[in-house]
N, CA, C and O atoms as a Maestro MAE file, in Angstrom:
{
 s_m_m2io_version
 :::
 2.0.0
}

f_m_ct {
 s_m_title
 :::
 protein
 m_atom[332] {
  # First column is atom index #
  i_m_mmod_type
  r_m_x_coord
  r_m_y_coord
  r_m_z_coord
  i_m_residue_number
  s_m_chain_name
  s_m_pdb_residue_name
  s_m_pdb_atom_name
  i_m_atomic_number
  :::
  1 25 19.409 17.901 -48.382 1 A "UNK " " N  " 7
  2 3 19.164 19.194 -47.765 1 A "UNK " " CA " 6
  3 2 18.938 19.014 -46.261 1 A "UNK " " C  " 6
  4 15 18.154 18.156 -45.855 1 A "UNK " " O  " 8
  5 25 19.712 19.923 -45.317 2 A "UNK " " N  " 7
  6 3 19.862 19.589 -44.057 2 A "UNK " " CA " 6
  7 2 18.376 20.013 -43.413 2 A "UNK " " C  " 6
  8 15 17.698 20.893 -43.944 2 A "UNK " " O  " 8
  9 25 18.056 19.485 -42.529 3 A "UNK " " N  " 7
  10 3 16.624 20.501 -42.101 3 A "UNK " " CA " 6
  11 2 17.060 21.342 -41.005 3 A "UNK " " C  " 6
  12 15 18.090 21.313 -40.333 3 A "UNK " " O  " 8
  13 25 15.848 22.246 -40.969 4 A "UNK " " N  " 7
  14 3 16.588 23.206 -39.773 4 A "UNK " " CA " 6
  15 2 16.207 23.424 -38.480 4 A "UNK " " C  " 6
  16 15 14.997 23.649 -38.463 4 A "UNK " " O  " 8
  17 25 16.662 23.458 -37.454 5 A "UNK " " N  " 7
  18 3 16.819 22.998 -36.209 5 A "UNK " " CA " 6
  19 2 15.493 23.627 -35.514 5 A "UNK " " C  " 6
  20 15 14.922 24.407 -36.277 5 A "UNK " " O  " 8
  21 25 14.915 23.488 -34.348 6 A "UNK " " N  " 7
  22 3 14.199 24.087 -33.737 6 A "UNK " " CA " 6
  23 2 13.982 23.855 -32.522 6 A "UNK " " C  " 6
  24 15 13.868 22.730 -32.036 6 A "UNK " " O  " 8
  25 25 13.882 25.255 -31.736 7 A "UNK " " N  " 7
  26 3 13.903 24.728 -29.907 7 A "UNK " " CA " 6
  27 2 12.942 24.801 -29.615 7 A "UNK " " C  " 6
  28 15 12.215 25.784 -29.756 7 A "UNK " " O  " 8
  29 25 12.619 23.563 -29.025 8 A "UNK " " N  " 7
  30 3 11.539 22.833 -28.256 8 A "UNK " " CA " 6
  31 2 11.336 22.529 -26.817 8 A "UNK " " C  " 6
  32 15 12.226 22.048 -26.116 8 A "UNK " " O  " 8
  33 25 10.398 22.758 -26.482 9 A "UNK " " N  " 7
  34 3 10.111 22.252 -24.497 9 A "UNK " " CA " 6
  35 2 9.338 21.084 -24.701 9 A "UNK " " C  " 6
  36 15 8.317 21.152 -25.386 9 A "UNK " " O  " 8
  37 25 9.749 19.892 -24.125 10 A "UNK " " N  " 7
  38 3 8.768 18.771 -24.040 10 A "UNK " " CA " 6
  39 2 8.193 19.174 -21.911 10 A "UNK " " C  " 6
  40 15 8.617 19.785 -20.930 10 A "UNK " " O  " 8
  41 25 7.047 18.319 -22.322 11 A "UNK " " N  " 7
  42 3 6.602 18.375 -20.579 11 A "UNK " " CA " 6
  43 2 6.659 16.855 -20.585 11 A "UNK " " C  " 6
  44 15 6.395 16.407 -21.701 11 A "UNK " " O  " 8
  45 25 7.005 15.663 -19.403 12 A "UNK " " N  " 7
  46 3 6.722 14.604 -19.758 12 A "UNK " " CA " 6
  47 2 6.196 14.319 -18.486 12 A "UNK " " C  " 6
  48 15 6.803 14.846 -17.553 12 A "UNK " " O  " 8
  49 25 5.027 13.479 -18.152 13 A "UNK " " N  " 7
  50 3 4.840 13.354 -16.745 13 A "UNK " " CA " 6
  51 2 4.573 11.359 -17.074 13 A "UNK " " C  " 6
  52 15 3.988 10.709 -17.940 13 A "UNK " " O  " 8
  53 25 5.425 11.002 -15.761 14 A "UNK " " N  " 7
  54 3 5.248 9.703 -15.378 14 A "UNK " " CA " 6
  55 2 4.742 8.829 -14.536 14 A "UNK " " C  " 6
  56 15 5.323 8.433 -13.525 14 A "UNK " " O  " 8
  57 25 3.524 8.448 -14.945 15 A "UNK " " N  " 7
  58 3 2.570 7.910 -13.596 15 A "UNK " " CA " 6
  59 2 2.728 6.482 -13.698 15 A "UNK " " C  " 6
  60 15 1.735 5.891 -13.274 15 A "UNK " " O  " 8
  61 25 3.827 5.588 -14.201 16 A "UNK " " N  " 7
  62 3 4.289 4.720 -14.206 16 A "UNK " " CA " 6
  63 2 5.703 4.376 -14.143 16 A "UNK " " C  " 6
  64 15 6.331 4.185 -15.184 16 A "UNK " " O  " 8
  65 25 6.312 4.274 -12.864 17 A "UNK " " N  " 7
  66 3 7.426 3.590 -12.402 17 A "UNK " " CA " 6
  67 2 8.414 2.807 -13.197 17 A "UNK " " C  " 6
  68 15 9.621 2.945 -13.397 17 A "UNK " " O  " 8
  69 25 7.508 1.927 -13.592 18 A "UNK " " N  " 7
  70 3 7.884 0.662 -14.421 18 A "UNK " " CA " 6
  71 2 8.800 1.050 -15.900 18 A "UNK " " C  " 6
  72 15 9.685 0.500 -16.556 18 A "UNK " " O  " 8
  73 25 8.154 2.095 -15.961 19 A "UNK " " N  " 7
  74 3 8.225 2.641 -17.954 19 A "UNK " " CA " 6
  75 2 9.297 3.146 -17.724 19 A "UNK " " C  " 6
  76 15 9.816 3.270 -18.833 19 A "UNK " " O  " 8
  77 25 10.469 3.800 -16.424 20 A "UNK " " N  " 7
  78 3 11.152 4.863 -16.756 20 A "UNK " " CA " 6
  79 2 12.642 4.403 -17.331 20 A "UNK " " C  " 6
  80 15 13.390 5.205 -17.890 20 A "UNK " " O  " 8
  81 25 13.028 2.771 -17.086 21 A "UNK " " N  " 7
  82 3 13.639 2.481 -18.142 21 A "UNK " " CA " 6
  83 2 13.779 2.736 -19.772 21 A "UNK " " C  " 6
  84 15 14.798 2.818 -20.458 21 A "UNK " " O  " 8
  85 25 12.438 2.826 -20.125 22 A "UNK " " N  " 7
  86 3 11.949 2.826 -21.715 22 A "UNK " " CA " 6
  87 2 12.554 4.210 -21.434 22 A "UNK " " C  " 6
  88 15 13.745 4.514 -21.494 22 A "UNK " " O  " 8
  89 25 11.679 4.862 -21.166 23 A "UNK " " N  " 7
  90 3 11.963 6.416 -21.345 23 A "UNK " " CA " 6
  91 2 13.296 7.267 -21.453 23 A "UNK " " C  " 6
  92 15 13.552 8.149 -22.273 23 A "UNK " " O  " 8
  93 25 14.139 6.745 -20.341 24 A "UNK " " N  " 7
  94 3 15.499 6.637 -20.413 24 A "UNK " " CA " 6
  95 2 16.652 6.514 -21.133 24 A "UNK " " C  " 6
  96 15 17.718 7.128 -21.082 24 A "UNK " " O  " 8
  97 25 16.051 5.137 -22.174 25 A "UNK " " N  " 7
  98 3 16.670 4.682 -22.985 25 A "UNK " " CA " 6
  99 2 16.219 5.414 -24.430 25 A "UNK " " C  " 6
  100 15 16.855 5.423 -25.483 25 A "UNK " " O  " 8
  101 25 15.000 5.984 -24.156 26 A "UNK " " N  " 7
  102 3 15.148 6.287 -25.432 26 A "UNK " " CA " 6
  103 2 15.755 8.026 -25.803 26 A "UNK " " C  " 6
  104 15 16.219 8.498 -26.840 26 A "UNK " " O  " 8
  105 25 15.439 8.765 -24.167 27 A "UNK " " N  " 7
  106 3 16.369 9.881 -24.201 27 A "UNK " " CA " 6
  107 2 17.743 10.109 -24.272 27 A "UNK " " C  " 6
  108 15 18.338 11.116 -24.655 27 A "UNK " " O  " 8
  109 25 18.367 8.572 -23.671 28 A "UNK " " N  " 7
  110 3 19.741 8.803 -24.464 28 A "UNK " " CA " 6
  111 2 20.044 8.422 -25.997 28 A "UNK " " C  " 6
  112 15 21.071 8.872 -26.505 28 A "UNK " " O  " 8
  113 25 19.128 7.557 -26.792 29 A "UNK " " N  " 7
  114 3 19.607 7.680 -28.182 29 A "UNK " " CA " 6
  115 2 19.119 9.089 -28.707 29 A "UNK " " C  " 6
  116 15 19.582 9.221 -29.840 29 A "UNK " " O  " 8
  117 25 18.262 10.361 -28.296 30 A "UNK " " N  " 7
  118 3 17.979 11.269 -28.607 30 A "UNK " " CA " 6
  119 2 19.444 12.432 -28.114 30 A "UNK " " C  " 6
  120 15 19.568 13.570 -28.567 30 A "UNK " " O  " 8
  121 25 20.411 11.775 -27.109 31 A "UNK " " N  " 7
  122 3 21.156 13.149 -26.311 31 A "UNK " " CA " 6
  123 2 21.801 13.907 -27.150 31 A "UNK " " C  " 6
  124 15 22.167 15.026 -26.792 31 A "UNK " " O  " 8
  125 25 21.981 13.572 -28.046 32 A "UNK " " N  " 7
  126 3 22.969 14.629 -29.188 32 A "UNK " " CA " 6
  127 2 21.797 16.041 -29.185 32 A "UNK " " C  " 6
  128 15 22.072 17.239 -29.123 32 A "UNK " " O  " 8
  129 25 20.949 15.624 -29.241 33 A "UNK " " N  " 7
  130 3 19.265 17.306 -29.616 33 A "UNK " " CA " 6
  131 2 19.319 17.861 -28.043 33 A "UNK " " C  " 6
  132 15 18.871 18.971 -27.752 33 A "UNK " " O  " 8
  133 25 19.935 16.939 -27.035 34 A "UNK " " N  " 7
  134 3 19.206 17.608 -25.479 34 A "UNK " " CA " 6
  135 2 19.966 18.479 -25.379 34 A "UNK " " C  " 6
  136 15 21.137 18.334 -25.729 34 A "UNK " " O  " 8
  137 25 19.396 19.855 -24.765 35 A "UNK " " N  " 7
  138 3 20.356 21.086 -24.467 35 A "UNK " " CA " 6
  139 2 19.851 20.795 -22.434 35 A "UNK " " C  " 6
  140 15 20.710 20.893 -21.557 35 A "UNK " " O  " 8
  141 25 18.919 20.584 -22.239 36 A "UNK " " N  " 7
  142 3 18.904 20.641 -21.038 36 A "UNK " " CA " 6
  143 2 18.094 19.553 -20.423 36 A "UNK " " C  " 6
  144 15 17.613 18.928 -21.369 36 A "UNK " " O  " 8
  145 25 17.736 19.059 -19.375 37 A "UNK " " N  " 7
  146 3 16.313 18.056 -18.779 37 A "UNK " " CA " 6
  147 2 16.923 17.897 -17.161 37 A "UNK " " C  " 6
  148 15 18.041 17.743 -16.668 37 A "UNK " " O  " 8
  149 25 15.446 18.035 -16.616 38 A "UNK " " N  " 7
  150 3 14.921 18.318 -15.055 38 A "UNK " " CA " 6
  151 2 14.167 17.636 -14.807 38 A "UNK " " C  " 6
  152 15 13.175 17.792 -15.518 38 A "UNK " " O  " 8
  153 25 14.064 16.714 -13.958 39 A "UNK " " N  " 7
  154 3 13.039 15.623 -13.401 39 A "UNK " " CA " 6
  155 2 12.956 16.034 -12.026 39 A "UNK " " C  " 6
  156 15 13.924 16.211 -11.286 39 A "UNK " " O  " 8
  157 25 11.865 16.161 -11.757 40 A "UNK " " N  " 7
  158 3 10.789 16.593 -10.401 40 A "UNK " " CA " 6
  159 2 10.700 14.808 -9.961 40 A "UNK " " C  " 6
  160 15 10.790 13.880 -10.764 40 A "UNK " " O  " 8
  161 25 10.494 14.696 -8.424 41 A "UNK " " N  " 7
  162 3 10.007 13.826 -8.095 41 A "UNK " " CA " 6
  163 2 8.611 14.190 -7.521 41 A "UNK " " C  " 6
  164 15 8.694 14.994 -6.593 41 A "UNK " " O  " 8
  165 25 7.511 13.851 -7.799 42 A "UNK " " N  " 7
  166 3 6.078 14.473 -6.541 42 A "UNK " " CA " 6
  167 2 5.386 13.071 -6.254 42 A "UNK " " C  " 6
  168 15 4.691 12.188 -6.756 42 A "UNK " " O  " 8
  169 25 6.172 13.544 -4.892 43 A "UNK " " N  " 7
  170 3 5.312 12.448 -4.271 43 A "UNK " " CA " 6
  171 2 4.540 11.920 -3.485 43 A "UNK " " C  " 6
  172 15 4.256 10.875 -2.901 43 A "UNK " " O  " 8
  173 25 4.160 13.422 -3.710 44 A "UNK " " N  " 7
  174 3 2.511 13.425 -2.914 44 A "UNK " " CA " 6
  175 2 1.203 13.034 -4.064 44 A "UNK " " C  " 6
  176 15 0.008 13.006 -3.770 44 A "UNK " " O  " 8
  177 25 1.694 12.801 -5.194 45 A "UNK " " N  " 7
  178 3 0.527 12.863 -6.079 45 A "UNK " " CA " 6
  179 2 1.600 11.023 -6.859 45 A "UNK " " C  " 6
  180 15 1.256 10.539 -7.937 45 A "UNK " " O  " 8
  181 25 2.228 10.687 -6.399 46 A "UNK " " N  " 7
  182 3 3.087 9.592 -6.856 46 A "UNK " " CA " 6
  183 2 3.427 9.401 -8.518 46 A "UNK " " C  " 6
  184 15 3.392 8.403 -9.238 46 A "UNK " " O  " 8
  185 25 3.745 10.718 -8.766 47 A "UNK " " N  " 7
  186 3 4.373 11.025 -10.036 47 A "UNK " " CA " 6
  187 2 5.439 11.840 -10.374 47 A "UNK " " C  " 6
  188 15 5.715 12.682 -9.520 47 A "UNK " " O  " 8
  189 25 5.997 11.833 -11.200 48 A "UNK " " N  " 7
  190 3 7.226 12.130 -11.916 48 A "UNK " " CA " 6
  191 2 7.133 13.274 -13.022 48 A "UNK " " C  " 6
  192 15 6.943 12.815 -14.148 48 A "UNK " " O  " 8
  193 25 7.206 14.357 -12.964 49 A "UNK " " N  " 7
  194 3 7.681 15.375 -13.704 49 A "UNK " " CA " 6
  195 2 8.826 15.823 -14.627 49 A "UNK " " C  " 6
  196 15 9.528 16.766 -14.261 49 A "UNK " " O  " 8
  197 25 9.057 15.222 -15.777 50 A "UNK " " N  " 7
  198 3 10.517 15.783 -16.068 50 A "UNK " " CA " 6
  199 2 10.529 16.471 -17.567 50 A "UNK " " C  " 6
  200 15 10.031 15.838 -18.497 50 A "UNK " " O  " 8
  201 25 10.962 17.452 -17.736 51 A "UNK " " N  " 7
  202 3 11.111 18.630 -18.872 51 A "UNK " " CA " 6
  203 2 12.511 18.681 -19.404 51 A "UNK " " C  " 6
  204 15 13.496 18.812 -18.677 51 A "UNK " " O  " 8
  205 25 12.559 18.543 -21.042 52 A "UNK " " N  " 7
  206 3 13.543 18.176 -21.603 52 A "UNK " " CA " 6
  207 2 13.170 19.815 -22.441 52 A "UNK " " C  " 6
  208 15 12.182 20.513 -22.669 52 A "UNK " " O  " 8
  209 25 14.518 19.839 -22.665 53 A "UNK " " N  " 7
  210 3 14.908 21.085 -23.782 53 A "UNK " " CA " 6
  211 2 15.768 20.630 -24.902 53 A "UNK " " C  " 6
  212 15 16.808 19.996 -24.727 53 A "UNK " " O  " 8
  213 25 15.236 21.023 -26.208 54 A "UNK " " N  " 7
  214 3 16.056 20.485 -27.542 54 A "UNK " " CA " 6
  215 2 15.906 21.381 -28.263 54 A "UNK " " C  " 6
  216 15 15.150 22.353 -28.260 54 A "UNK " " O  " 8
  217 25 17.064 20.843 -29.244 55 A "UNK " " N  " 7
  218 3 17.301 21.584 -30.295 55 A "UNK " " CA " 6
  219 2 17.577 20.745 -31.521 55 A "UNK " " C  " 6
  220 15 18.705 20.478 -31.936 55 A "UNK " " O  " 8
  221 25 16.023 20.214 -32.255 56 A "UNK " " N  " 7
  222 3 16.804 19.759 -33.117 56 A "UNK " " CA " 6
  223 2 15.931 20.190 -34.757 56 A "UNK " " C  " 6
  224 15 15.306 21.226 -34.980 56 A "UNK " " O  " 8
  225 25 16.122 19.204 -35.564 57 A "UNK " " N  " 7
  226 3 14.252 19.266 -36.431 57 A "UNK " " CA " 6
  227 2 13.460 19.074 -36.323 57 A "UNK " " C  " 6
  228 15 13.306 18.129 -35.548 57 A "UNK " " O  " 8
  229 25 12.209 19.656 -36.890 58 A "UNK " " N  " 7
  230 3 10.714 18.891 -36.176 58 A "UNK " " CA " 6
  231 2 10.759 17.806 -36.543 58 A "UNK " " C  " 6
  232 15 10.478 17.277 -35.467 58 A "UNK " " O  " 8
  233 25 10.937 16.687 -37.467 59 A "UNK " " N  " 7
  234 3 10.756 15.680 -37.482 59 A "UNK " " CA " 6
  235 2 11.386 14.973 -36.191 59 A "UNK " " C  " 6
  236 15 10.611 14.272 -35.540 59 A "UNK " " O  " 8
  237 25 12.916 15.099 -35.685 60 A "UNK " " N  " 7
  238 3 13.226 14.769 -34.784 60 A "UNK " " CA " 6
  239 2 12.465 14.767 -33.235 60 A "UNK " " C  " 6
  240 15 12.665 13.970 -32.318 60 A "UNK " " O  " 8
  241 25 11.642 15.795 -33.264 61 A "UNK " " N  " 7
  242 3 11.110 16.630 -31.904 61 A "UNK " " CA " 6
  243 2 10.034 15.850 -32.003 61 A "UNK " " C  " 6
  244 15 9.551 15.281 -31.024 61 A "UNK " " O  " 8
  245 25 9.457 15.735 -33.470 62 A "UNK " " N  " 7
  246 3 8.131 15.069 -33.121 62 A "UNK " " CA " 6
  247 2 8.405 13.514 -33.735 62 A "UNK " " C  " 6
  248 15 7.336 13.207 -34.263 62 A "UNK " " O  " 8
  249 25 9.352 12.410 -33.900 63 A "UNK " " N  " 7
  250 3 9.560 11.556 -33.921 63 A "UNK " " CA " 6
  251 2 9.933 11.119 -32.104 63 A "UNK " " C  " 6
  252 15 9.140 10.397 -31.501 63 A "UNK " " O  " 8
  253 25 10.801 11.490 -31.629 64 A "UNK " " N  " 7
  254 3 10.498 11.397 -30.166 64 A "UNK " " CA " 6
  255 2 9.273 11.442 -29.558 64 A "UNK " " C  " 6
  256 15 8.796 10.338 -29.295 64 A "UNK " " O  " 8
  257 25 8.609 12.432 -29.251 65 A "UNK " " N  " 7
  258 3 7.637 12.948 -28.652 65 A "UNK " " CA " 6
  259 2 6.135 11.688 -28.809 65 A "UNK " " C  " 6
  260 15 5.155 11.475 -28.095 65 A "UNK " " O  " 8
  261 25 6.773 10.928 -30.479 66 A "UNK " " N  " 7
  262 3 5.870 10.208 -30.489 66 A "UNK " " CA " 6
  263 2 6.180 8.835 -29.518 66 A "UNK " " C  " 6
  264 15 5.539 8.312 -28.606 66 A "UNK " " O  " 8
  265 25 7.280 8.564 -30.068 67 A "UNK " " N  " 7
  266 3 7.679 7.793 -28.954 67 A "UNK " " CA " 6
  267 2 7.403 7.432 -27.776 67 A "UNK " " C  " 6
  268 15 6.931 6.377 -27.353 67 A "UNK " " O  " 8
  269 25 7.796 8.578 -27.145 68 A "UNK " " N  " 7
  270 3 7.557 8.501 -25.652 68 A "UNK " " CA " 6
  271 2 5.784 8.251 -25.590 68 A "UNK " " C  " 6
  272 15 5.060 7.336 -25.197 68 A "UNK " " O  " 8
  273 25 5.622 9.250 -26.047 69 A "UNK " " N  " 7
  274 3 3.724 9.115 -25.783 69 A "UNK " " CA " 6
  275 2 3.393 7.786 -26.247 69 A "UNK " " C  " 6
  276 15 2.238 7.368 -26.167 69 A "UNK " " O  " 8
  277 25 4.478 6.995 -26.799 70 A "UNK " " N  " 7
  278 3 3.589 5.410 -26.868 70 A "UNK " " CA " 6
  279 2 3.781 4.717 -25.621 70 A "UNK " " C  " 6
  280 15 3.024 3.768 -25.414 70 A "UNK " " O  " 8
  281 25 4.898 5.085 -24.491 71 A "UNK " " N  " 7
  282 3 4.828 4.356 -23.586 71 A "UNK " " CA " 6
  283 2 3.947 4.493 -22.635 71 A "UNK " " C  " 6
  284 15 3.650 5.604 -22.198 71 A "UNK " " O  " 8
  285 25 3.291 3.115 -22.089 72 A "UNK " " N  " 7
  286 3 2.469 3.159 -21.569 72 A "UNK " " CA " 6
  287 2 2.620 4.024 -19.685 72 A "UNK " " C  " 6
  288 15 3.547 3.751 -18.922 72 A "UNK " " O  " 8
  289 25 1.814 4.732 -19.440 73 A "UNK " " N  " 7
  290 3 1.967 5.415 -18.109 73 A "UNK " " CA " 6
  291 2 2.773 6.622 -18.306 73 A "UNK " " C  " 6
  292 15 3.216 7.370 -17.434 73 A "UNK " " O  " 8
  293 25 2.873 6.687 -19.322 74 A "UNK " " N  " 7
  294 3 3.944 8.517 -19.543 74 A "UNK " " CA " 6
  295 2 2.872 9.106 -20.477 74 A "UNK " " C  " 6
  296 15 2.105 8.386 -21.116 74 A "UNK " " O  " 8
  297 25 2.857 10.548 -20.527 75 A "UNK " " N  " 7
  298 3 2.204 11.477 -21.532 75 A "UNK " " CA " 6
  299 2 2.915 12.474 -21.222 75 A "UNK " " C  " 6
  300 15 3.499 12.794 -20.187 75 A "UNK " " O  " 8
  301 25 2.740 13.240 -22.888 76 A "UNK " " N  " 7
  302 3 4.005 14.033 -23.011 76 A "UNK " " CA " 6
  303 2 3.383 15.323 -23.914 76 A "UNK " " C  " 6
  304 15 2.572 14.902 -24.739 76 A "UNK " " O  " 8
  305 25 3.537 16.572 -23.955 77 A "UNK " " N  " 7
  306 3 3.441 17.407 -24.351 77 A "UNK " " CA " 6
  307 2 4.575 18.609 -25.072 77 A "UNK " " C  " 6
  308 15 5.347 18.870 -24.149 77 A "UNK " " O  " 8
  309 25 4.975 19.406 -26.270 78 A "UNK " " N  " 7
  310 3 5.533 19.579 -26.734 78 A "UNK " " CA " 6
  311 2 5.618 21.098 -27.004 78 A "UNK " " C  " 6
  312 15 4.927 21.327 -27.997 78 A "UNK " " O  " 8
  313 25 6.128 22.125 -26.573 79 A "UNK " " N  " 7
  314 3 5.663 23.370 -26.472 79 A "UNK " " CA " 6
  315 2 6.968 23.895 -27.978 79 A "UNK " " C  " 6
  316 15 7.916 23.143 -27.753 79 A "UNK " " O  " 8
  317 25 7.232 24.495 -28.856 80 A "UNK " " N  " 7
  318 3 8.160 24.945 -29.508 80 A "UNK " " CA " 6
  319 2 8.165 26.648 -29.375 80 A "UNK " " C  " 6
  320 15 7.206 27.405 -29.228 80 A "UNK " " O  " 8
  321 25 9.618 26.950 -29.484 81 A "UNK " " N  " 7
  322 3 9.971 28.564 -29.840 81 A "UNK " " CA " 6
  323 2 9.668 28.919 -31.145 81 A "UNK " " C  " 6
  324 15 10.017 28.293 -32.146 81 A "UNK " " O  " 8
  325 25 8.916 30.083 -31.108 82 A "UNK " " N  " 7
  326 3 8.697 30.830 -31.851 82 A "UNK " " CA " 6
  327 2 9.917 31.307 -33.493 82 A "UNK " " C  " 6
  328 15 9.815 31.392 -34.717 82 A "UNK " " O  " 8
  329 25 10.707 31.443 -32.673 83 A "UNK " " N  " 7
  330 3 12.313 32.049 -33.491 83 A "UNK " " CA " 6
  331 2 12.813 30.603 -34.300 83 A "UNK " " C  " 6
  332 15 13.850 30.594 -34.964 83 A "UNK " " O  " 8
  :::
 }
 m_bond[331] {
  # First column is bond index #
  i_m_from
  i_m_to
  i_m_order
  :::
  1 1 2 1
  2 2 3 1
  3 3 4 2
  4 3 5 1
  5 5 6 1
  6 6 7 1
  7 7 8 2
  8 7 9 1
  9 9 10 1
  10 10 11 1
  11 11 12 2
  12 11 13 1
  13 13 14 1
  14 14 15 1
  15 15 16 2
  16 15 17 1
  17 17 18 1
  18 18 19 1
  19 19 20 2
  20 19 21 1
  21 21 22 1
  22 22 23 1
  23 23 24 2
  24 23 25 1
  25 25 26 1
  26 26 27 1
  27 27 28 2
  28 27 29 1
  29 29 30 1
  30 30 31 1
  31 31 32 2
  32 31 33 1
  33 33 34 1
  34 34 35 1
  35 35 36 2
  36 35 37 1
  37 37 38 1
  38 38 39 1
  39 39 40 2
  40 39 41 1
  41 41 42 1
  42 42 43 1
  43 43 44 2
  44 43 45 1
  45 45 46 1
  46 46 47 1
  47 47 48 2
  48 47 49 1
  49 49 50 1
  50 50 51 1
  51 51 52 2
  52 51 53 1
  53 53 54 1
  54 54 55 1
  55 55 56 2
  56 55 57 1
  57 57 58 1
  58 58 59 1
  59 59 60 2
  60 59 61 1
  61 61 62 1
  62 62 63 1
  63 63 64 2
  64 63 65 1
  65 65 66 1
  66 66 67 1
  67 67 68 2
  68 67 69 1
  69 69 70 1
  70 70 71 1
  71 71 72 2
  72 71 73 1
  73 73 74 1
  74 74 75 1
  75 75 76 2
  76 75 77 1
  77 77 78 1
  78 78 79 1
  79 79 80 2
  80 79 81 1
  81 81 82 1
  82 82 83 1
  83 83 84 2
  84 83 85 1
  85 85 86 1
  86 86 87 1
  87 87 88 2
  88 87 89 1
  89 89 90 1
  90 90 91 1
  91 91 92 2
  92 91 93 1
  93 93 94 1
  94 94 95 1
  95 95 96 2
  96 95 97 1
  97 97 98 1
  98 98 99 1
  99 99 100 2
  100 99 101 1
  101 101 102 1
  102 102 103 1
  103 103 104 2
  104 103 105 1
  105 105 106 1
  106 106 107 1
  107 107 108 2
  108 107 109 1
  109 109 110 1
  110 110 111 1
  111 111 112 2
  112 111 113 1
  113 113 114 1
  114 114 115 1
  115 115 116 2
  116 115 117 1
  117 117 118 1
  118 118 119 1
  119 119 120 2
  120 119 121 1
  121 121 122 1
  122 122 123 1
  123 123 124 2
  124 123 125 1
  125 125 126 1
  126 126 127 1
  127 127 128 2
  128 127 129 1
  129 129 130 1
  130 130 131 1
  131 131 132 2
  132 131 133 1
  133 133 134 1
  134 134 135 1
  135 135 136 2
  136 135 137 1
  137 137 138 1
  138 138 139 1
  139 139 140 2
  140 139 141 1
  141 141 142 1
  142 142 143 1
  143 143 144 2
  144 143 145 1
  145 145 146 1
  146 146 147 1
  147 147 148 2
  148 147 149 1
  149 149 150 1
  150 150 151 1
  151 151 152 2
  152 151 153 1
  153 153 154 1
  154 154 155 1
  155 155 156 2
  156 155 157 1
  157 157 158 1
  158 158 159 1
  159 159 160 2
  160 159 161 1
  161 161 162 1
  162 162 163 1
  163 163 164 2
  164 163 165 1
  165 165 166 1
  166 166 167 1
  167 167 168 2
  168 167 169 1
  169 169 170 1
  170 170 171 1
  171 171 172 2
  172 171 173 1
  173 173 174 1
  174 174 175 1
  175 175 176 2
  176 175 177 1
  177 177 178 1
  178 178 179 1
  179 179 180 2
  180 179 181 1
  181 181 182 1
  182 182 183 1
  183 183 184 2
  184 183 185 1
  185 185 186 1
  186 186 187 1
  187 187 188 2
  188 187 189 1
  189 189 190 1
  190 190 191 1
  191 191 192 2
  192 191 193 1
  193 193 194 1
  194 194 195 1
  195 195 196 2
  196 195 197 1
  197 197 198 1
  198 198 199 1
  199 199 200 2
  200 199 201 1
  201 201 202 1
  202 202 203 1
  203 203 204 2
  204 203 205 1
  205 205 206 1
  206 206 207 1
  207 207 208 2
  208 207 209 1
  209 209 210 1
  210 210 211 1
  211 211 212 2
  212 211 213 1
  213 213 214 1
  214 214 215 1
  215 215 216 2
  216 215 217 1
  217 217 218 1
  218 218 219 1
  219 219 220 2
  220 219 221 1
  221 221 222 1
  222 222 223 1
  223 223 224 2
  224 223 225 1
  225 225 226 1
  226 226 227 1
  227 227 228 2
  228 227 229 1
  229 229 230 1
  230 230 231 1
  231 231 232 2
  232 231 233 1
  233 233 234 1
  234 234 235 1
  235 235 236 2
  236 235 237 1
  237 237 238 1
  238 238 239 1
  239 239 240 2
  240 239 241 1
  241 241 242 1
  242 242 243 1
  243 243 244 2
  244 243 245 1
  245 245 246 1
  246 246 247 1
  247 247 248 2
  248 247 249 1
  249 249 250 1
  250 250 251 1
  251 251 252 2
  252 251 253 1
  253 253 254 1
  254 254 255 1
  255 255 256 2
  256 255 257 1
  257 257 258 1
  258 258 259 1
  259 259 260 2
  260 259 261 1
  261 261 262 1
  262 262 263 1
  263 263 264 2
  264 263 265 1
  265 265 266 1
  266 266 267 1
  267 267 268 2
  268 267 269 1
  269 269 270 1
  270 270 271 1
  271 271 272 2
  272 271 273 1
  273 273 274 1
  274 274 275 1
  275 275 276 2
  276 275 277 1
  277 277 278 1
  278 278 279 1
  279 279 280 2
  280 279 281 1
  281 281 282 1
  282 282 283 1
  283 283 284 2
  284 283 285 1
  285 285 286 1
  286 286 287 1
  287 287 288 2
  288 287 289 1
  289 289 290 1
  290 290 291 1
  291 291 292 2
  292 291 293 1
  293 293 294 1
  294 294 295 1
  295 295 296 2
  296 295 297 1
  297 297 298 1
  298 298 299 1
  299 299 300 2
  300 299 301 1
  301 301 302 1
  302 302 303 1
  303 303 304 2
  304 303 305 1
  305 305 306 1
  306 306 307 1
  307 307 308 2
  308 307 309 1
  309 309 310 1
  310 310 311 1
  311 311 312 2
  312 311 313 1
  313 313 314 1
  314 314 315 1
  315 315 316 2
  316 315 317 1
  317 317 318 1
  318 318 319 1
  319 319 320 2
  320 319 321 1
  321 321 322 1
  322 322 323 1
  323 323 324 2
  324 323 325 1
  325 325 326 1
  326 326 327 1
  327 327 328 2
  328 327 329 1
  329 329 330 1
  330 330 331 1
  331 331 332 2
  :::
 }
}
């Protein structure tokens, strides 16, 4: 049974440089779910802002999400649509 899809806003902020390989790599084995993503540079506060849009299952949304939040110097937040 297929599961069913759901659109999601991640927030991801990066206060580590180092990590954005990891992060990278793991948003492209996710790109098939990305409908959209925007990375801010601020660098007055020497961090990284970037907001991904998906569409996939929650397990997917929140199998990522865990992900990322394991790398060290990133934290990530997960907003979903209602519909």
């Amino acid at each position: 049974m297929e599961q069913e899809s759901r659109i999601a806003v991640m927030a991801i902020i990066v206060e580590n440089r180092d990590s954005v390989d990891e992060l990278n790599t793991l948003l492209h084995e996710y790109g098939n779910y990305i409908v959209g993503r925007m990375g801010l540079p601020y660098e007055k506060k020497n961090l990284h802002i970037v907001s991904i849009a998906l569409d996939a299952p929650n397990d997917t949304i929140s199998a990522l999400a865990g992900k990322i939040g394991n790398i060290s110097g990133i934290s990530v937040k997960t907003a979903y649509a209602n519909a």
